[in-house]
C-alpha positions in Angstrom: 44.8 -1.5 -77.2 44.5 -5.1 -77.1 41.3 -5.1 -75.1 39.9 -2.8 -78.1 41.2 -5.7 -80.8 39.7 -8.2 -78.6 36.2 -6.1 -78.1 35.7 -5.7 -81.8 36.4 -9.4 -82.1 33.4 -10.3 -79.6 30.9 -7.3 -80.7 30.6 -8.5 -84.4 29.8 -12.0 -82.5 27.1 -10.7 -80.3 25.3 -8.0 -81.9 25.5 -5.9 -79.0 22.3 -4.3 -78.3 23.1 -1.3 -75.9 25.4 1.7 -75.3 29.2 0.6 -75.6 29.7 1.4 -71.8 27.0 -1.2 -70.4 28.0 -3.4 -73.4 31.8 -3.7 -72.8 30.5 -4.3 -69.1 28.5 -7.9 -70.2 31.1 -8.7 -72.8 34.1 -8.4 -69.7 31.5 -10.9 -67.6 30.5 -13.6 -70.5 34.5 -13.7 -71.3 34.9 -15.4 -68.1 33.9 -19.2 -69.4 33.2 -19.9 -65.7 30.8 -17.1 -65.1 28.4 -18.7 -68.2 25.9 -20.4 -66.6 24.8 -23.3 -68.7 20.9 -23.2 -68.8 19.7 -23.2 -72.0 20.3 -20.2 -73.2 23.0 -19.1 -75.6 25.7 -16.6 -74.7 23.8 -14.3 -77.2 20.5 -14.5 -75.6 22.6 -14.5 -71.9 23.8 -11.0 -72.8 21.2 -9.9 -74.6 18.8 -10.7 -71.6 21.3 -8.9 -69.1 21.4 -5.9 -70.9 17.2 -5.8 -71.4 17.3 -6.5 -67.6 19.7 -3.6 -66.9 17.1 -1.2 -68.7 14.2 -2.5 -66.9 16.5 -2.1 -63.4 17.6 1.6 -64.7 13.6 2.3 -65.5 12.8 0.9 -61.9 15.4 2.8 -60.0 14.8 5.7 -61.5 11.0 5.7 -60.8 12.1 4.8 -56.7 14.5 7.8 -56.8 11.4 9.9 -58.2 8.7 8.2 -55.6 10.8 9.4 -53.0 11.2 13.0 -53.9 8.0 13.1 -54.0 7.3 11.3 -50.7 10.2 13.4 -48.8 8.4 17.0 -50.9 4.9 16.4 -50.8 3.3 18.9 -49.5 -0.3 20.5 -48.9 -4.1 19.4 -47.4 -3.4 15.6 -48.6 0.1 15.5 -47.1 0.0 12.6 -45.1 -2.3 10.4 -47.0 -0.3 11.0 -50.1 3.0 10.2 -47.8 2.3 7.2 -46.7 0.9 6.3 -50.8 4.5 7.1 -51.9 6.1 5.1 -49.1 4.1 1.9 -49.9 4.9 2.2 -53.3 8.7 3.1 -53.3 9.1 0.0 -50.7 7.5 -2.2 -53.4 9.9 -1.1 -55.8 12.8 -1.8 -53.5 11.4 -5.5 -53.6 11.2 -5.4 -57.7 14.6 -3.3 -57.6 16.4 -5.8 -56.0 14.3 -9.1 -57.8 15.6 -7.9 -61.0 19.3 -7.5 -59.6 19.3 -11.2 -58.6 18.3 -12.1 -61.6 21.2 -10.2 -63.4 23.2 -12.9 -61.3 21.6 -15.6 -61.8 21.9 -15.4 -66.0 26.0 -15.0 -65.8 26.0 -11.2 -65.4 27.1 -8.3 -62.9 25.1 -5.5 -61.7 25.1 -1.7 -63.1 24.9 0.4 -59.6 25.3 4.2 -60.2 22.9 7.0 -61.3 25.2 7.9 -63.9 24.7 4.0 -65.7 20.6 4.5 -64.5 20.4 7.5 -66.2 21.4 6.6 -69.0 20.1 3.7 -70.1 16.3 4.6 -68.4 13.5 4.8 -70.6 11.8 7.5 -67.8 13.0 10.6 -67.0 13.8 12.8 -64.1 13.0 16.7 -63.5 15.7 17.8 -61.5 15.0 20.8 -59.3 11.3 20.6 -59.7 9.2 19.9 -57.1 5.5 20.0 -58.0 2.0 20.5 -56.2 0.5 17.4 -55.2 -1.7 16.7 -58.7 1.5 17.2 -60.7 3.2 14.7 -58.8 0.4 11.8 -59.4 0.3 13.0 -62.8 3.9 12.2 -63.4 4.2 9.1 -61.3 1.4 8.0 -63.5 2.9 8.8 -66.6 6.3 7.1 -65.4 3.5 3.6 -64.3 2.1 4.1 -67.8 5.3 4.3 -70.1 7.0 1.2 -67.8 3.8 -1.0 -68.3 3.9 0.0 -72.5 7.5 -1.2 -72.5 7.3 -4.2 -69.8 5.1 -5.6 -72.6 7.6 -5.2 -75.3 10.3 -6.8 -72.8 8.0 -9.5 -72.5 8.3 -10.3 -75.6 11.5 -10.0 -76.3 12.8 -12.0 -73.7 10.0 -15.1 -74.2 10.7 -14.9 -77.9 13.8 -13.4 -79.0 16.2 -14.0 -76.2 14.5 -17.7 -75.3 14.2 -16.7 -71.3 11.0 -17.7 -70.0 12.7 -17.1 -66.6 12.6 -13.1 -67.2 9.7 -12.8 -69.6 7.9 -14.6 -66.0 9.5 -12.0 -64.1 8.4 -9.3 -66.4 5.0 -10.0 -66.2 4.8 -9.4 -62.6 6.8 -6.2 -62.4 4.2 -5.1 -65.2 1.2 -6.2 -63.0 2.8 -4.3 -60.1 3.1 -1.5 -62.5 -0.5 -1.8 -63.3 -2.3 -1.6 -59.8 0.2 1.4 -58.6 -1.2 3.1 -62.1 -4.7 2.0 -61.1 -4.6 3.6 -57.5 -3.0 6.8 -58.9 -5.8 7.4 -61.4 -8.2 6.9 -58.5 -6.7 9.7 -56.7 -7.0 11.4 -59.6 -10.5 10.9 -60.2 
């Protein structure tokens, strides 16, 4: 009970942005005084930037977990070719994956780690038990580069301007170019 007192307390303080699960998560982290670290940005903006960052992680994991389905299902005259395509671009997410955790760390917060947290909070979606023809699969990996690169540049935003954290708005913009040459090379095999 007293943990609820004390997380109605801190909400109304830090207009919490997310689902109350991920929320409650930050709030537990910045209520450690030690864990704040003091660069500039405001406790607000510190939580407000971990939670944007644990959307962009749950977008980014979600699109590896796809890439590899495909990569481990793909089957068909282009198998091989299209193979290798979505091992080179599930290793790169692995780097962004794991560039955006660190960064988590580095403004104060802890990491979300389970599908269940990823699932929820991604702005992509899987299809479970579907395992599409090789076109389909492009198509949707696409799509998934599209929607990320729409968003990245609302993050961008957000976190140069709202949140004050030139730090992730910098790291943004590379995830989105990323986002933008895999998109590019998909539509070529498209063509």
């Amino acid at each position: 009970m007293l943990f609820r007192q004390e997380k109605k307390q801190i909400t109304k303080k830090y207009f919490l942005v997310l689902t109350n699960d991920i929320d409650i998560f930050f709030l537990i982290i910045l209520k450690n005084k030690n864990m704040i670290p003091k660069i500039g940005i405001t406790e607000d903006h510190l939580l407000k930037a971990n939670s944007l960052l644990s959307v962009v992680l749950s977008d980014e994991m979600t699109l590896y977990i796809k890439t590899r389905k495909f990569h481990w299902n793909v089957t068909g005259e282009s198998f091989m070719e299209l193979h290798k395509l979505f091992e080179a671009q599930y290793t790169e997410l692995e780097i962004i994956i794991d560039e955006i955790a660190e960064r988590i760390g580095k403004l104060g917060g802890k990491t979300i780690g389970t599908m269940n947290e990823f699932s929820k909070l991604s702005r992509i979606k899987e299809n479970p038990k579907k395992y599409p023809l090789q076109r389909t699969m492009l198509l949707e990996l696409l799509t998934d580069h599209e929607i990320l690169i729409s968003e990245l540049r609302k993050d961008i935003d957000k976190s140069a301007d709202i949140n004050h954290d030139v730090g992730t708005a910098d790291l943004f913009t590379k995830i989105l170019q990323q986002h933008e040459t895999n998109a590019w090379i998909l539509r070529r095999y498209l063509a």
